[in-house]
C-alpha positions as CSV (number, residue, x, y, z in Angstrom):
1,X,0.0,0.0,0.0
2,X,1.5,3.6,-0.6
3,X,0.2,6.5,1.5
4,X,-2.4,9.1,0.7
5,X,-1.4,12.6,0.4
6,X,-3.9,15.4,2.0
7,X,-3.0,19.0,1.0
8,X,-0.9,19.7,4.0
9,X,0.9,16.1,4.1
10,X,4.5,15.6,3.8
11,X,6.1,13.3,0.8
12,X,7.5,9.8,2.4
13,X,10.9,9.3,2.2
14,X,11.3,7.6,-1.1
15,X,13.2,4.3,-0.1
16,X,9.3,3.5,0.6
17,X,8.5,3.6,-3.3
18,X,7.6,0.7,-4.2
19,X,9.9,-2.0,-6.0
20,X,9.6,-4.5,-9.1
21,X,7.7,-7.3,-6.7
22,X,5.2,-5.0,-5.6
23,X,4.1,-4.2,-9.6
24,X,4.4,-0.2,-9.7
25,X,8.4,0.2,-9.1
26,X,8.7,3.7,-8.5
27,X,5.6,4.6,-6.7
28,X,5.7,6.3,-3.9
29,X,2.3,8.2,-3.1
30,X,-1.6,9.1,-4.2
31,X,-3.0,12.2,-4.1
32,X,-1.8,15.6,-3.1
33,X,-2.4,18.7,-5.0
34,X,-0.4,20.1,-8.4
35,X,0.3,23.8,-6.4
36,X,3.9,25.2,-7.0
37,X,4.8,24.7,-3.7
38,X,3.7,20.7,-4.1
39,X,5.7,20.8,-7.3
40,X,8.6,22.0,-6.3
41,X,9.3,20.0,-3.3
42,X,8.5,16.9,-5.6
43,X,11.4,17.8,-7.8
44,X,14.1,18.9,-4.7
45,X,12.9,15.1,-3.5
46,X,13.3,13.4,-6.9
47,X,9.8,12.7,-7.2
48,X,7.5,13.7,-9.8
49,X,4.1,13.2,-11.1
50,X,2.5,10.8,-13.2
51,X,-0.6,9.7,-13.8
52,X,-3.7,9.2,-16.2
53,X,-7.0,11.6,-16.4
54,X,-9.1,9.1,-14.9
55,X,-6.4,8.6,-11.8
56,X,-5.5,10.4,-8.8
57,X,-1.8,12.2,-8.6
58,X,0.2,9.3,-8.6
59,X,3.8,10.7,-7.4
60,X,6.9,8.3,-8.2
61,X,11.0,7.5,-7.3
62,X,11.9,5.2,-10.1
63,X,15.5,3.2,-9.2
64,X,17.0,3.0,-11.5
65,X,16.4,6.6,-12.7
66,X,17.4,7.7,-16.5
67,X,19.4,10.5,-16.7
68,X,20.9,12.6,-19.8
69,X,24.5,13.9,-19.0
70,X,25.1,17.0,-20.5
71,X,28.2,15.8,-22.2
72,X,27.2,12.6,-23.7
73,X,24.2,13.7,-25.7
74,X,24.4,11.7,-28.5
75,X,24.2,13.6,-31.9
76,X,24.1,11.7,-35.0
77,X,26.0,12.6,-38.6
78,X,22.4,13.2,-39.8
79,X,21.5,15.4,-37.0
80,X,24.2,17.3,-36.9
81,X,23.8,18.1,-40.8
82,X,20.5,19.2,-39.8
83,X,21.6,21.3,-36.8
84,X,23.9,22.9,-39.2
85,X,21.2,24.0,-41.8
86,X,19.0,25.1,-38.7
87,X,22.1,27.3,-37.5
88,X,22.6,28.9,-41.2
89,X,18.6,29.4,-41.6
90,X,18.6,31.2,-38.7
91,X,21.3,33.7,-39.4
92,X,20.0,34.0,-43.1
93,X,16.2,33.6,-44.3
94,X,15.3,32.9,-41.1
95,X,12.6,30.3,-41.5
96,X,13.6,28.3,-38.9
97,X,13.9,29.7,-35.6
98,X,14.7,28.1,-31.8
99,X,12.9,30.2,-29.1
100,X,13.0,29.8,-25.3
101,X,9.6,30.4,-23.5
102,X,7.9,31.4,-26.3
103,X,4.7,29.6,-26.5
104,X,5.3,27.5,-23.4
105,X,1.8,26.3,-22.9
106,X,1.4,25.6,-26.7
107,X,4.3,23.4,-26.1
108,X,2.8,21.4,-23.3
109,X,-0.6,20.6,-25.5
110,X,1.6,19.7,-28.4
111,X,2.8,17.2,-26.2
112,X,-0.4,16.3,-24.9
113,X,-1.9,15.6,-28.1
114,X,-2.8,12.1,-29.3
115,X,0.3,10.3,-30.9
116,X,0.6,9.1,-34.1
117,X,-0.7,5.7,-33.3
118,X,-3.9,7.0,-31.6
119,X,-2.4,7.2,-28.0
120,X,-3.0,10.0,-25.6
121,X,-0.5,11.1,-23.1
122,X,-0.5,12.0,-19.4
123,X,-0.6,15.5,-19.7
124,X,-4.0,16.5,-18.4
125,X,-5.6,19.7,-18.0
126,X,-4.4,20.0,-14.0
127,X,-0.9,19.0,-15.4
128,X,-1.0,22.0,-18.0
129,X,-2.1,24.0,-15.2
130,X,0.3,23.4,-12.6
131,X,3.2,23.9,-14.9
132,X,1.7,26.6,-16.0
133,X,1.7,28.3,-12.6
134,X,5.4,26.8,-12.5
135,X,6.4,29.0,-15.7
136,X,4.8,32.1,-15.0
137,X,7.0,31.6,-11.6
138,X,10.3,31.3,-13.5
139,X,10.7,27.2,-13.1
140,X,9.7,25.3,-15.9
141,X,10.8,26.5,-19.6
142,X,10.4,25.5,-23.0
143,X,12.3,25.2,-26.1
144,X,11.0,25.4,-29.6
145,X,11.8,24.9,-33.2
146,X,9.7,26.8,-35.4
147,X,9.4,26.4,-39.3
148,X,8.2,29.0,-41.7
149,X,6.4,30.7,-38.5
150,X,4.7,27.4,-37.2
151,X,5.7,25.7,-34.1
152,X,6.8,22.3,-35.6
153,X,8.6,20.8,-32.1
154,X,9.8,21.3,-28.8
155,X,10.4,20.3,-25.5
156,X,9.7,21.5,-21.7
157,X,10.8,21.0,-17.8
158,X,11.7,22.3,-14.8
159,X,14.6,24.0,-13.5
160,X,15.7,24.1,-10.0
161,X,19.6,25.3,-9.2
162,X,22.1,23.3,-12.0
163,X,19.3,20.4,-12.3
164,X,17.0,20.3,-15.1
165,X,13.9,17.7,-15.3
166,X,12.9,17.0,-18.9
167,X,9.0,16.4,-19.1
168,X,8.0,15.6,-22.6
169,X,9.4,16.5,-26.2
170,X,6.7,16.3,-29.4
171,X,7.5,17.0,-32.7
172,X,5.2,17.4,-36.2
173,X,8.4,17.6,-38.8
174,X,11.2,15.1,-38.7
175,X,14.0,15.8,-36.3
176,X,12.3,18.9,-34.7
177,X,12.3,17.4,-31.1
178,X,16.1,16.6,-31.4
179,X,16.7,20.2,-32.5
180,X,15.0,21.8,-29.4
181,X,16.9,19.4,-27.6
182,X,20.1,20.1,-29.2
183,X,19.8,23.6,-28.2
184,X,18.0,23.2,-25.1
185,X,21.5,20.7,-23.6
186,X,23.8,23.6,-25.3
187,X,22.3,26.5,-23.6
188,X,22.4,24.0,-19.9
189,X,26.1,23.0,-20.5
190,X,26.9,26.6,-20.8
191,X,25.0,27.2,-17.2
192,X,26.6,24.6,-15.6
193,X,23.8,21.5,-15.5
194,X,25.6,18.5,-15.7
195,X,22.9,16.0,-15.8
196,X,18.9,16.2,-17.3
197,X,16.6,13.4,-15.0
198,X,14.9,12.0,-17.8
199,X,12.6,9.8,-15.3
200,X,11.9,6.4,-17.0
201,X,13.6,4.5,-19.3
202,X,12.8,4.4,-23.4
203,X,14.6,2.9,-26.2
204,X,14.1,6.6,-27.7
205,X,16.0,8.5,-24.8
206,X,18.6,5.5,-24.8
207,X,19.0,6.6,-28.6
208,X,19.7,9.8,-27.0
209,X,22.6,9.4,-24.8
210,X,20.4,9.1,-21.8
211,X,21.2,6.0,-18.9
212,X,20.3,4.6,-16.0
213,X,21.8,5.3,-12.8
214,X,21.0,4.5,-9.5
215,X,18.4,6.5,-7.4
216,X,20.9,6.8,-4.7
217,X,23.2,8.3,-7.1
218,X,21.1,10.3,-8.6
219,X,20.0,12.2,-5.4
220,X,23.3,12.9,-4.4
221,X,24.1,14.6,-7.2
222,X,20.5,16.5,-7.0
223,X,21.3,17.5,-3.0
224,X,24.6,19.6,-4.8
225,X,22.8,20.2,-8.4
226,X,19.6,22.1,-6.8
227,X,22.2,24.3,-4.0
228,X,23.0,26.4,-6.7
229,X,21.6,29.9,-7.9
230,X,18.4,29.8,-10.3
231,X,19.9,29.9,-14.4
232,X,18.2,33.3,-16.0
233,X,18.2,34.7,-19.2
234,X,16.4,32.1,-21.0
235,X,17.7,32.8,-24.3
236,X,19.0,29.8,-26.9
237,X,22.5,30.0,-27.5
238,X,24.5,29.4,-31.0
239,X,26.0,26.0,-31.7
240,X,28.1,26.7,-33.9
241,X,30.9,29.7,-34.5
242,X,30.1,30.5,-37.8
């Protein structure tokens, strides 16, 4: 059994999440609210939500946990070709275009629209909402590729100190997810984050760069990543010199 959170409750400590044997690995607790204040003590915990629109808040610790160091982002010959025409597009005719925070909520339902296969995702309306309230208080960001003025891919999380929790990516042309990904691990690199928590493992994030580490390593290096100041200025970087 995991606990019931009412408003004012505490998170348990997450060694109670529950393992492999008990059929949920990674859960921890129920219910609970989306506020900021909920939120962000979920993320300074390593704990986040997840859950479907006909569930409670489900909150979760996964061990292991995937992770995307900074430095080991794998970028393939093909992608880099196509980071390369982004980069000269967007000091030329200027079709495409990477923004930061742009159209952060647009972002969100992107990535809460039905997949290709027919699928929804777990981004409900109380999600959008609470990460909403998280933007417009400076925490969670998005970044975006846009195509001929159209919004064609992105990605969004949270930010806390030098640790950055991805959320979900979506993308309507090919590559445009790895683009705003590209740019979003350039611009974190350059503000000292280290590692992205990437939550739960995929074949695509594998594909990626992205591991699995141990929870217990993965909260130590949280206690030091989240100690530092808040990253400002928002603003994609180049990736390239020329």
């Amino acid at each position: 059994m995991i606990p019931w959170l009412e408003l004012d409750s505490p998170f348990p400590d997450v060694s109670k999440a529950l393992t492999e044997e008990d059929g949920a690995a990674g859960l921890l607790a129920a219910g609970g609210d989306l506020s900021p204040r909920r939120l962000l003590d979920a993320y300074r915990h390593g704990i986040f939500p997840w859950f479907s629109e006909n569930q409670p808040i489900l909150w979760w610790s996964t061990d292991p946990r995937m992770v995307l160091k900074t430095e080991q982002f794998a970028v393939s010959a093909s992608l880099h070709k196509t980071l390369r025409k982004v980069h000269r597009s967007i000091a030329t005719d200027r079709r495409w275009q990477v923004r930061f925070d742009f159209a952060f909520e647009q972002v969100m339902r992107e990535c809460a629209a039905p997949r290709r296969d027919g699928a929804g995702t777990w981004i409900s309306e109380d999600i959008v909402t609470g990460y909403r309230a998280l933007h417009r208080l400076g925490y969670a960001h998005s970044a975006e590729v846009w195509l001929d003025g159209k919004l064609v891919g992105g990605a969004y999380g949270v930010s806390i100190g030098q640790m950055f929790y991805g959320e979900s990516m979506f993308t309507r042309v090919s590559d445009a997810s790895k683009i705003a990904l590209a740019y979003l691990v350039h611009f974190l690199r350059q503000h000292g984050v280290t590692m992205i928590d990437c939550q739960q493992q995929t074949d695509h994030l594998a594909s990626l760069g992205a591991q699995p580490i141990s929870r217990t390593e993965f909260l130590l290096h949280l206690k030091q990543a989240i100690a530092h100041p808040q990253i400002h200025n928002w603003r994609p970087l180049p990736l390239f010199a020329d």
